[in-house]
N, C-alpha and C positions, 0 to 999 in steps of 0.2 A: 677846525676839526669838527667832530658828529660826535656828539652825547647819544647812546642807546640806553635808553630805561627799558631792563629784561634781559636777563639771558639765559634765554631757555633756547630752545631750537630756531626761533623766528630771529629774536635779537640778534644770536649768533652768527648767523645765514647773514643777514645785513652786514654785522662786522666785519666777516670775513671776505664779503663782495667791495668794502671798502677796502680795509688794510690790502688787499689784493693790487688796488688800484694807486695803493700807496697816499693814503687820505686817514690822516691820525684819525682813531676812534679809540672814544672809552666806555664801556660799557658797564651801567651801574644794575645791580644784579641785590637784592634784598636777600637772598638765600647766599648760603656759605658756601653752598658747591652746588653742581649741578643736582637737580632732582632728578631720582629712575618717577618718571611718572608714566602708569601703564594707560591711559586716557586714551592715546592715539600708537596707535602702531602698523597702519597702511601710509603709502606712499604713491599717490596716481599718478600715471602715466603724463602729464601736463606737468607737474611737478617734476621730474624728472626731464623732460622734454628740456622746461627753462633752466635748471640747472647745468643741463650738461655743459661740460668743456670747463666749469668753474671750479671742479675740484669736489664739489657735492656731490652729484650725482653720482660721481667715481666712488666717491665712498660710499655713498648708501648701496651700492649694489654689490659692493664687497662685504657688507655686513647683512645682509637681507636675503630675503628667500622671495624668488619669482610667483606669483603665481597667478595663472594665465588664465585659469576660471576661477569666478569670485560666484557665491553664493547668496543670497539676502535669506535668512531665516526668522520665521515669526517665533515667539514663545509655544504658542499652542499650535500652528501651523505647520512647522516644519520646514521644508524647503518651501521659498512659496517665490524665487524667482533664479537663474542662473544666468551669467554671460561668460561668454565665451571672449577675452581679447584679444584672440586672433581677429577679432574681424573688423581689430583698429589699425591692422599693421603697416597699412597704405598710408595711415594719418599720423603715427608719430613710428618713433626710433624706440619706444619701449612698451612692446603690446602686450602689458598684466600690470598686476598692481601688484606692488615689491612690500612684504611683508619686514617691516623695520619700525623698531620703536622710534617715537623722537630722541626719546630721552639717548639714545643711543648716536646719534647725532649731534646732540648739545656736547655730549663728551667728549666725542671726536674732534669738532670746530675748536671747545675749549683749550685741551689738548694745542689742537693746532695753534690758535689763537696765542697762547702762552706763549710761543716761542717767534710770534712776528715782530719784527719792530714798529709796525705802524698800529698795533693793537694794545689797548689798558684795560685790562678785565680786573673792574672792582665788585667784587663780592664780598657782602656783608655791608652791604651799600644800602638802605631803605629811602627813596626818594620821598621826600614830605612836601615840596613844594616846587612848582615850576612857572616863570616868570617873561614873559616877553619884554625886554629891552629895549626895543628898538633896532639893534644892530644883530641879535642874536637872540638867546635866550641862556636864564640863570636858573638854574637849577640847584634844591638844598637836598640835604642828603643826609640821615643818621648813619653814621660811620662808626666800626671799633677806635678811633680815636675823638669821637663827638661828631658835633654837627659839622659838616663843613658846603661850601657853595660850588660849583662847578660851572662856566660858563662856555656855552660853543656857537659858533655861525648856526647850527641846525640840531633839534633832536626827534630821532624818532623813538616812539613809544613802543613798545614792543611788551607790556607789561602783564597782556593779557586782561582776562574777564573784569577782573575788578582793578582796572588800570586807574590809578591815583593822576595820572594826567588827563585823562580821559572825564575824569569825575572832576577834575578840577579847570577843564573847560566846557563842563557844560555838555559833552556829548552822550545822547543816552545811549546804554547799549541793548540793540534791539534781540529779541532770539524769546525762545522758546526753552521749557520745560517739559520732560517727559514724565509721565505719573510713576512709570516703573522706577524701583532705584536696582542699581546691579553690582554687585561686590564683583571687585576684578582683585584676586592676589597674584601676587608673583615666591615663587619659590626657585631656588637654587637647580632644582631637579629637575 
């Protein structure tokens, strides 16, 4: 089977391109349920393009709003750029960018995911250590019942920015900072 460390929208996506395929996955998740995180809530056209026919796509366009002109706006500028996606329509099967949170996705797959038989969503899972084998790899894990070990033929990381696998081989994570900081709330209304 496939150990996922994350299940947010990325991890998910993965599990569910497995279980799909009928390929045990377990998916170890440090949060107790899925997070509403308002970070990302665009979905581009290539995105969509590869998902289709997997069951994702379908959903995110039944939870999302089309929108076929995207704006870039500056703080002090204003509008300072538009496109039009009609003028991709020849190059993919989804010409705008579909207005959907992730988090609204991670729920859905979750959701799903719960009720596959080839799928283990363990949340409240915190990954501490992960281990090359030989044969596989062993991964530890702070659990509501202690530490415990989990071994699989393959893991993919899926953990995000400060991915405890990532930092535990060594890989830096490259990217950038912006000076501005932006409060983004979300309310019921």
């Amino acid at each position: 089977g496939v150990l996922i460390i994350g299940g947010g929208p990325v991890g998910l996506s993965a599990a569910w391109l497995l279980a799909e395929r009928n390929i045990p996955v377990s998916v170890l998740e440090k949060m107790t349920g899925v997070q509403k995180d308002y970070r990302a809530s665009t979905f581009h056209a290539a995105t969509l393009d590869l998902f289709e026919g997997t069951g994702i796509t379908e959903a995110l366009v039944d939870m999302g709003l089309k929108s076929p002109i995207t704006q870039f706006r500056g703080w002090k500028e204003g509008k300072v750029a538009e496109f039009d996606h009609a003028l991709l329509k020849n190059d993919t099967r989804h010409p705008y960018r579909l207005q959907c949170e992730q988090y609204k996705l991670a729920e859905h797959l979750y959701a799903t995911l719960k009720k596959h038989p080839s799928a283990n969503l363990l949340y409240g899972h915190e990954v501490t250590g992960i281990r090359d084998n030989g044969d596989g790899v062993d991964v530890t894990a702070n659990t509501p019942r202690g530490e415990q070990r989990f071994s699989a033929r393959y893991v993919i990381a899926a953990d995000g920015g400060r991915s405890i696998v990532r930092h535990q081989l060594g890989i830096a994570f490259e990217g950038k900072t912006y000076a501005d900081r932006i409060l983004v709330m979300g309310t019921p209304f």
